[in-house]
Wavefront OBJ file of the C-alpha trace (Angstrom):
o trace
v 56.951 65.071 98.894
v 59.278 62.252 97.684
v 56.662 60.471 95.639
v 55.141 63.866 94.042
v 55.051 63.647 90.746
v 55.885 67.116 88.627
v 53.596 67.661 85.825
v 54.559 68.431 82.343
v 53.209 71.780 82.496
v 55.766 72.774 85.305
v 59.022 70.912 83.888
v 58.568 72.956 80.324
v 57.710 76.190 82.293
v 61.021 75.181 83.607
v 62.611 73.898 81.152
v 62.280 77.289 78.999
v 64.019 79.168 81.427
v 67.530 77.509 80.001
v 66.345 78.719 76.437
v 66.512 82.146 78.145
v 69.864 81.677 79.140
v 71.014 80.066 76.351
v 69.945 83.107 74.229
v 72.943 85.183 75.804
v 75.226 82.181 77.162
v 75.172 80.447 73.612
v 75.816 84.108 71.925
v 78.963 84.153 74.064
v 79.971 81.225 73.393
v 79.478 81.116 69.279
v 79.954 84.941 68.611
v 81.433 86.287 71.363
v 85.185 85.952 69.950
v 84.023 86.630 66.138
v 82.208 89.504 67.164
v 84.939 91.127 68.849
v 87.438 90.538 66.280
v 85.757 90.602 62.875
v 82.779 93.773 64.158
v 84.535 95.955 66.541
v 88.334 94.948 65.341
v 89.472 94.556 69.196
v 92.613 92.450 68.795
v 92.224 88.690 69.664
v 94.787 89.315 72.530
v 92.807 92.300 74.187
v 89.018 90.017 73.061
v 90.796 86.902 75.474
v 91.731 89.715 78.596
v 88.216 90.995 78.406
v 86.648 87.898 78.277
v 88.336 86.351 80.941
v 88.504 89.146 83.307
v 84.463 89.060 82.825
v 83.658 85.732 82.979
v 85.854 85.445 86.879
v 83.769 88.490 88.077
v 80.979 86.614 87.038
v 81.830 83.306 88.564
v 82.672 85.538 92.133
v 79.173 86.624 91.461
v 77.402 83.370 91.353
v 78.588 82.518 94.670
v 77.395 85.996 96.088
v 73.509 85.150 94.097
v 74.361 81.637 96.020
v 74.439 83.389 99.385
v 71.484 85.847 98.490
v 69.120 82.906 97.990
v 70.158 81.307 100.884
v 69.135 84.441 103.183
v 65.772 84.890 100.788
v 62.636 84.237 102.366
v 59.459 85.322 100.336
v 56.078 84.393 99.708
v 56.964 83.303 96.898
v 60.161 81.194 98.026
v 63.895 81.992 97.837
v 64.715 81.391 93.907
v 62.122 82.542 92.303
v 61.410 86.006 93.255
v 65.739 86.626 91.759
v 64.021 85.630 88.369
v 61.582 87.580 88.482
v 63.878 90.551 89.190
v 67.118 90.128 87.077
v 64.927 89.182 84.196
v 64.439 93.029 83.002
v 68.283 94.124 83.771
v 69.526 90.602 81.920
v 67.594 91.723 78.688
v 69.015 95.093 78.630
v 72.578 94.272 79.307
v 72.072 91.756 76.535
v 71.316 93.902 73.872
v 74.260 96.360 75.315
v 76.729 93.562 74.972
v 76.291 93.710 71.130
v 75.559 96.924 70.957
v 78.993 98.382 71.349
v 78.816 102.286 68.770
v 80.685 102.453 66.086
v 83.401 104.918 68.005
v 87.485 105.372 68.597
v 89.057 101.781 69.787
v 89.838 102.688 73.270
v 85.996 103.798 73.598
v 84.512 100.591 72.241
v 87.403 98.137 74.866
v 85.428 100.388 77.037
v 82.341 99.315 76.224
v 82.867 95.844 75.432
v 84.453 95.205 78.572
v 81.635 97.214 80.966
v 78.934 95.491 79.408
v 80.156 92.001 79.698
v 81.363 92.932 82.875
v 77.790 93.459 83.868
v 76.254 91.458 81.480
v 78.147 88.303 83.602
v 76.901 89.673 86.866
v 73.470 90.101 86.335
v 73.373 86.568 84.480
v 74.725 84.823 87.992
v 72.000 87.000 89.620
v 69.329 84.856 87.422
v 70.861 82.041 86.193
v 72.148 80.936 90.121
v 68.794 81.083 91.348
v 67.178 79.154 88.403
v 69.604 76.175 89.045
v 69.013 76.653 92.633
v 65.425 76.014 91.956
v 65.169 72.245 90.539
v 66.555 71.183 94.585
v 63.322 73.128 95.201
v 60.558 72.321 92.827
v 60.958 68.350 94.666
v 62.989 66.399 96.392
v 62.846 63.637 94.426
v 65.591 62.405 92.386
v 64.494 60.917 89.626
v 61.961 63.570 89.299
v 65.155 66.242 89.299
v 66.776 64.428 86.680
v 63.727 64.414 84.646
v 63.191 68.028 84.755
v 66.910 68.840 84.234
v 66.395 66.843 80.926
v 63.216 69.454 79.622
v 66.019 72.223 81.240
v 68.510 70.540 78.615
v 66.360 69.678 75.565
v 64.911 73.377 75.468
v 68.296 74.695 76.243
v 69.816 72.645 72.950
v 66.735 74.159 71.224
v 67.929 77.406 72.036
v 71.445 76.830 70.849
v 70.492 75.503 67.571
v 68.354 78.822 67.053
v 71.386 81.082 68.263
v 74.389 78.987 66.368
v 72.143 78.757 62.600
v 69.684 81.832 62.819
v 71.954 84.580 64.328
v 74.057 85.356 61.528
v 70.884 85.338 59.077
v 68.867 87.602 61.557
v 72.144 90.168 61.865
v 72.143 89.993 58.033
v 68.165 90.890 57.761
v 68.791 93.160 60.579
v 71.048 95.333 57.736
v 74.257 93.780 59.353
v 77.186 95.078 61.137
v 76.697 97.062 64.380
v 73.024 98.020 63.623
v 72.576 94.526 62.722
v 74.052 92.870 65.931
v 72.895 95.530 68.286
v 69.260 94.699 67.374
v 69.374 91.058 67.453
v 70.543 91.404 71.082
v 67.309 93.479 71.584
v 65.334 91.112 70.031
v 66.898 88.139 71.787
v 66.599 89.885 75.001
v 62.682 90.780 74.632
v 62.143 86.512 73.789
v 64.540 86.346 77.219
v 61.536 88.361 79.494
v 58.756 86.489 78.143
v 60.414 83.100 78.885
v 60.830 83.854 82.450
v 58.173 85.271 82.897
v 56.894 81.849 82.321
v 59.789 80.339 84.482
v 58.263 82.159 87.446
v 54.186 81.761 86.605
v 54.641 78.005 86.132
v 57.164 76.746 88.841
v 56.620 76.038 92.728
v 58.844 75.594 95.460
v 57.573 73.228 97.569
v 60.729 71.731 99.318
v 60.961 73.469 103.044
v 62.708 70.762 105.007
v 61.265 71.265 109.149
v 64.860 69.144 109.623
v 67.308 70.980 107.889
v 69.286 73.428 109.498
v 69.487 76.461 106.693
v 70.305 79.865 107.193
v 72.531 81.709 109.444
v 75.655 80.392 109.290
v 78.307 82.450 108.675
v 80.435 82.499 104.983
v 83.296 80.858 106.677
v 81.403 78.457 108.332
v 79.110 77.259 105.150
v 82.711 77.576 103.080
v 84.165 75.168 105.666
v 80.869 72.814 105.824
v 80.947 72.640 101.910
v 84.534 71.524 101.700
v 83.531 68.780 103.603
v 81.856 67.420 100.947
v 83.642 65.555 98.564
v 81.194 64.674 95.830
v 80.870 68.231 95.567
v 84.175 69.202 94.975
v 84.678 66.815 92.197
v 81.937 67.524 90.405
v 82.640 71.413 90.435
v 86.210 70.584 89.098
v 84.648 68.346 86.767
v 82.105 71.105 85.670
v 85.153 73.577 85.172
v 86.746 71.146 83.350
v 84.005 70.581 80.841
v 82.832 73.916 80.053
v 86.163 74.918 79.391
v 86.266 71.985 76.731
v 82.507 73.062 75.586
v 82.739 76.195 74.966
v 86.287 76.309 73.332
v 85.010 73.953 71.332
v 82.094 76.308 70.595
v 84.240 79.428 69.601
v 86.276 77.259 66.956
v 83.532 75.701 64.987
v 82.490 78.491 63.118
v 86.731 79.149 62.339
v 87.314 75.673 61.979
v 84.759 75.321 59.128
v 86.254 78.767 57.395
v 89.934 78.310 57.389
v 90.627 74.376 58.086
v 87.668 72.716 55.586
v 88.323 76.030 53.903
v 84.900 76.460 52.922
v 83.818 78.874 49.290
v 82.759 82.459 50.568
v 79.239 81.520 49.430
v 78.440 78.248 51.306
v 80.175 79.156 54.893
v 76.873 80.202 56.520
v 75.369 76.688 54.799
v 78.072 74.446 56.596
v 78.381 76.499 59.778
v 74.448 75.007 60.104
v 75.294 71.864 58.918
v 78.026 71.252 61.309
v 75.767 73.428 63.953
v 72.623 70.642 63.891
v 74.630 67.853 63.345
v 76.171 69.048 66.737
v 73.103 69.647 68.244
v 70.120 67.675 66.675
v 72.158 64.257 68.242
v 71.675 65.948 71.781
v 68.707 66.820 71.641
v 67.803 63.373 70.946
v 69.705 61.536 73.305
v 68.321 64.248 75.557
v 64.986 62.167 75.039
v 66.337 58.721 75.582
v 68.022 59.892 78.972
v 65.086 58.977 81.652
v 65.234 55.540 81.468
v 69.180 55.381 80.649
v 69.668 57.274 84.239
v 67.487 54.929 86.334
v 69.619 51.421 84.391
v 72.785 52.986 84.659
v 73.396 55.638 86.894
v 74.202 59.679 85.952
v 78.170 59.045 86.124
v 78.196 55.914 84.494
v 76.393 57.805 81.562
v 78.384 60.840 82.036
v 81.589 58.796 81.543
v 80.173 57.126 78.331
v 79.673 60.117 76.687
v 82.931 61.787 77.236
v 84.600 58.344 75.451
v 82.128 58.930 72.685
v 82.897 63.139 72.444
v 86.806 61.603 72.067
v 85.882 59.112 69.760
v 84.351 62.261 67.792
v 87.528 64.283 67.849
v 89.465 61.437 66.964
v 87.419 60.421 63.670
v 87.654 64.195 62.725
v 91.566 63.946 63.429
v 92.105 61.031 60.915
v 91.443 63.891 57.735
v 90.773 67.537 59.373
v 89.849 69.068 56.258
v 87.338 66.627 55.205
v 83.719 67.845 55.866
v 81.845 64.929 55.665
v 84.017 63.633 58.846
v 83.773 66.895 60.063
v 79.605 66.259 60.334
v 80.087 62.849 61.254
v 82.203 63.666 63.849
v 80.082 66.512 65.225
v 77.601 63.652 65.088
v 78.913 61.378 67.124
v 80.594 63.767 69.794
v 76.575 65.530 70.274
v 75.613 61.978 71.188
v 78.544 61.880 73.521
v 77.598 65.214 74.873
v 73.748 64.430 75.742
v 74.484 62.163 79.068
v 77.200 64.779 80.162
v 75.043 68.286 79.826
v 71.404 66.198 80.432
v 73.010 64.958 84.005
v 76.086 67.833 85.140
v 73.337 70.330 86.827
v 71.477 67.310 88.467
v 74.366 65.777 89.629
v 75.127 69.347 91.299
v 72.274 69.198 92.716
v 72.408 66.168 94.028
v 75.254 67.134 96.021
v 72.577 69.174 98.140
v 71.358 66.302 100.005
v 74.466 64.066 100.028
v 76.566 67.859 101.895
v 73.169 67.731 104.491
v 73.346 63.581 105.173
v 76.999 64.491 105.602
v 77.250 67.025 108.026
v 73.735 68.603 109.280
v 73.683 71.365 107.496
v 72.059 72.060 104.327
v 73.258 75.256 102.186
v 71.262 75.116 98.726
v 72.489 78.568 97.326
v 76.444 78.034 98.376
v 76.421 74.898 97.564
v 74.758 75.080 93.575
v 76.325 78.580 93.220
v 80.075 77.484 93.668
v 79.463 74.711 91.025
v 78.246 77.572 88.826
v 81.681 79.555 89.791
v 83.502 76.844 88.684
v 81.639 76.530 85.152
v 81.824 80.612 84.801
v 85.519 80.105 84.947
v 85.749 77.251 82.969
v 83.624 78.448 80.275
v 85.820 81.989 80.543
v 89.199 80.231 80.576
v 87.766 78.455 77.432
v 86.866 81.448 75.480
v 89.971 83.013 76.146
v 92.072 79.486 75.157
v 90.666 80.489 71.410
v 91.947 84.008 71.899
v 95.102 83.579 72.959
v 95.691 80.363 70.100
v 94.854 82.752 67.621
v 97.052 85.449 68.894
v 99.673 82.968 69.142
v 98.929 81.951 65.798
v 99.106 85.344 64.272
v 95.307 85.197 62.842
v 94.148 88.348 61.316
v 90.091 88.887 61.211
v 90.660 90.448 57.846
v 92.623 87.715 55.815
v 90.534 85.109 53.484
v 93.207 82.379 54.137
v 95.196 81.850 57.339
v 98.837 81.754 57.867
v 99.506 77.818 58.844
v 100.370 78.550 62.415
v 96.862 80.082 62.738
v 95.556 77.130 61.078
v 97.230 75.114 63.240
v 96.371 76.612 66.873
v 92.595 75.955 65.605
v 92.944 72.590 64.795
v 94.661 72.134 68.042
v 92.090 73.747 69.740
v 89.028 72.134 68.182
v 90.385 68.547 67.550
v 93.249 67.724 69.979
v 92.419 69.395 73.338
v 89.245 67.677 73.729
v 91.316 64.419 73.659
v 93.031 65.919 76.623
v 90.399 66.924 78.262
v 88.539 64.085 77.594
v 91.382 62.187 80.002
v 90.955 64.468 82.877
v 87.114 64.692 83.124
v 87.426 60.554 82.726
v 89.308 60.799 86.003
v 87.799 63.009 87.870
v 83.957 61.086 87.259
v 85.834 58.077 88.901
v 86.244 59.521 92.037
v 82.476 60.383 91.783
v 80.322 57.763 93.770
v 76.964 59.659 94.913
v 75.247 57.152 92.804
v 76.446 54.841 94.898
v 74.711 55.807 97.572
v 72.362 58.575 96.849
v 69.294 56.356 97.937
v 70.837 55.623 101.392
v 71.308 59.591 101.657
v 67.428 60.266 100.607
v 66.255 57.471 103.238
v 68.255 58.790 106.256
v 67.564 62.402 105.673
v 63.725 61.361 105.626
v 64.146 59.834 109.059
v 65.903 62.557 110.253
v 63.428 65.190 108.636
v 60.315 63.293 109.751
v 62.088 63.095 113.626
v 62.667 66.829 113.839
v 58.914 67.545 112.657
v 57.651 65.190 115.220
v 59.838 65.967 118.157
v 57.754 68.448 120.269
v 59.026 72.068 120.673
v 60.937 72.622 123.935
v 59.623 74.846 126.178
l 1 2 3 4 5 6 7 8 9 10 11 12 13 14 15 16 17 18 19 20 21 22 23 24 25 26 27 28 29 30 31 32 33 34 35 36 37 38 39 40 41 42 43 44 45 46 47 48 49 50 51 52 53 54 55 56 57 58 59 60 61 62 63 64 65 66 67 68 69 70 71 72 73 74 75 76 77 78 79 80 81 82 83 84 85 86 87 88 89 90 91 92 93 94 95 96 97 98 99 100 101 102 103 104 105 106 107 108 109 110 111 112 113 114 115 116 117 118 119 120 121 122 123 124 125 126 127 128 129 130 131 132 133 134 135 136 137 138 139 140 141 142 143 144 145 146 147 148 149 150 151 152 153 154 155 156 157 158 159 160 161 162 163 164 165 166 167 168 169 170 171 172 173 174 175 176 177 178 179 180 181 182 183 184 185 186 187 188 189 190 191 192 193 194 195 196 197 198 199 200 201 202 203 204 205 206 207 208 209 210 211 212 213 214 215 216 217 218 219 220 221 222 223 224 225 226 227 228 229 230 231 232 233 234 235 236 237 238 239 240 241 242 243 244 245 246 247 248 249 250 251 252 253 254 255 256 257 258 259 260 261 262 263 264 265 266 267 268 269 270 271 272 273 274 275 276 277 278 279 280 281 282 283 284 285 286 287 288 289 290 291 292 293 294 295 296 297 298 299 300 301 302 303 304 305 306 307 308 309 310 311 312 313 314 315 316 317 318 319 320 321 322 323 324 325 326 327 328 329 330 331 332 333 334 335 336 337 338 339 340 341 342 343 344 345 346 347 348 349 350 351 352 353 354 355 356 357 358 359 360 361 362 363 364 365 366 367 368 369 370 371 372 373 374 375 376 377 378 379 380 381 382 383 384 385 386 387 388 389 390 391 392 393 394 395 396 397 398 399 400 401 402 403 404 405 406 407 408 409 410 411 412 413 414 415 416 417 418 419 420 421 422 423 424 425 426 427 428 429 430 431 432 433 434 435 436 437 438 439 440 441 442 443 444 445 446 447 448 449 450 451 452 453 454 455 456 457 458 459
């Protein structure tokens, strides 16, 4: 099993599960806010309650998925069977999401707030098991990393199709609700076919004989997980960063509009341009990742490219209103951002083994779910950050120009928090040492696994 090599076959089918996700995860993150506000007219205060309240549910519900694939035993393994049955309910609470009627406000809170609601549910009932099932495709680390970085690439793919075509495909669409409500259908029929393929052209193949699984109480796996540290740093270090990503996300398009103050005419033009100079840099050092990881590590990377995201922010800082440092900046901080979303989920993952070697016990679902709880919240807190700036600022979805405290809360948000961030993920990576000692971990656990097989059954 350790030496097994994946083909390439198997790490795009997937890898293209992540461009299903990212057809309603990066919707959230770039629209979710703009939608509300500018479409339905919810006020930026209520758009940050609803968000957040969702986005928690959802993160308690990523922990239940974690438990459900821990007790799953099927023919055809314990993650992917959850694909193949959220994948239907995902694509129809997709298109519901942005497909709120054109009806009295209290009515369409309603419905925005149901639909996310269950929207962020159902998406922890698929997305949970999907992470959960790179720790069983091999056992392999390198191998992992590799197919985390097809899970990434495709998933930046996805992004730049969401962030640059959704606002031209709502326009073709005939715009406004009709508009959005069928580019959420459309987006969710791409979302079946591409797992569908997720489930036809992955295997689970890792069934440790040594590894104690299933069974254990929630109180007991809660208390075996806390023993292990790596794990709990690199959930608070996943909470951390999504919060930064996906604030960072909601403010691009409103940074470009009111802050570079961009001509009615060319907004959609340099909402792209910033958009692929964003993501275009991560996709390629997506590419260059492979042999990066084995010379220097997965922290060591992941620390380099928070500097460089800061670095980013800070060039943009020097003249805020200047687009070409706006590009170059969104240039440089996608470079930064390649090492830290090509190794987070493999890092989780990694935190499998290193919880077993620790203390007998290994607890796949629990274990990857809770770091998924922690991102849910992160990326929830972040999405309500933008909402309750702009309240604070006094923005109004129907004014041309801002008031300069509006102006102000998004440069704060889109320039100057990620320098603050930026500190606090920096310190929580250096308490991260799995790298360290990761091959130790995979060399004992063989031994052990290889003992258990071998020992003859009692009795």
């Amino acid at each position: 099993m350790e030496s097994e090599k994946i083909g390439f076959r198997e790490r795009f089918g997937y890898g293209v599960g992540d461009w299903a996700h990212n057809l309603g995860y990066a919707s959230f993150g770039w629209f979710i806010v703009i939608y509300y506000t500018q479409v339905l007219k919810i006020s930026a205060a209520s758009a940050a309650v609803v968000t957040l309240v969702a986005m928690f549910v959802g993160g308690l519900a990523d922990v239940a998925a974690g438990i459900a694939v821990d007790k799953t035993q099927t023919r055809y393994g314990k993650a992917r069977p959850w694909i193949r049955r959220m994948m239907v309910p995902y694509a129809v609470f997709l298109a519901l999401m942005f497909s709120v009627p054109d009806i009295g406000m209290t009515w369409k809170m309603i419905w925005a707030f149901s639909t996310l609601l269950i929207f962020q549910v159902i998406y922890s009932f698929i997305n949970s098991p999907y992470g959960i099932l790179n720790s069983l495709i091999t056992h392999n680390q390198y191998e992992r990393s590799v197919i985390n970085l097809f899970r990434t690439f495709l998933a930046y793919g996805s992004g730049i199709m969401v962030s640059c075509a959704t606002p031209f495909i709502v326009k073709a669409y005939g715009g406004s609700y009709a508009g959005w409500s069928r580019t959420g259908i459309t987006y969710g029929v791409i979302a079946v076919v591409l797992f569908l393929m997720v489930f036809f052209w992955t295997k689970e193949r890792v069934n440790l004989p040594g590894a104690k699984q299933a069974g254990l109480s929630l109180g007991k796996s809660i208390r075996t997980l806390l023993k292990n540290d790596n794990w709990l740093f690199i959930v608070i270090f996943g909470a951390v960063f999504f919060f930064f990503y996906v604030s960072n996300c909601s403010t691009t398009i409103l940074y470009v509009t009111y802050v570079v103050g961009a001509p009615a005419g060319l907004q959609q033009t340099l909402n792209i341009a910033v958009a692929l100079g964003f993501y275009i840099p991560i996709m390629i050092g997506t590419l260059l990742l492979p042999k990066l990881i084995l010379r220097f590590g997965k922290r060591n990377l992941c620390v380099a490219g928070v500097i460089i995201v800061m670095l980013g922010s800070a060039a943009i800082l020097v003249q805020p209103s200047n687009l070409a440092l706006l590009i170059v900046g969104s240039i440089i901080k996608g470079f930064g951002l390649s090492p830290v979303m090509g190794c987070y989920y493999a890092m989780a993952t990694d935190t499998i083994e290193y919880g077993e070697w620790k203390t007998g016990v290994r607890i796949e679902g629990l274990t990857y779910s809770t770091s998924s709880f922690t991102v849910k919240v992160g990326s929830g807190l972040g999405t309500a950050a933008v909402s309750i700036a702009l309240a604070i600022g006094g923005y109004s979805a129907q004014a041309r120009t801002q008031a300069a405290a509006t102006v102000t809360a998004i440069q704060f948000m889109y320039l100057v928090l990620p320098l603050l961030v930026g500190v606090l993920m920096l310190l929580l990576l250096a308490r991260y040492k799995l790298d360290n000692v990761y091959q130790k971990v995979e060399q004992d656990l063989a031994k052990r696994h290889h003992k258990t097989a071998s020992d003859p059954v009692a009795g």
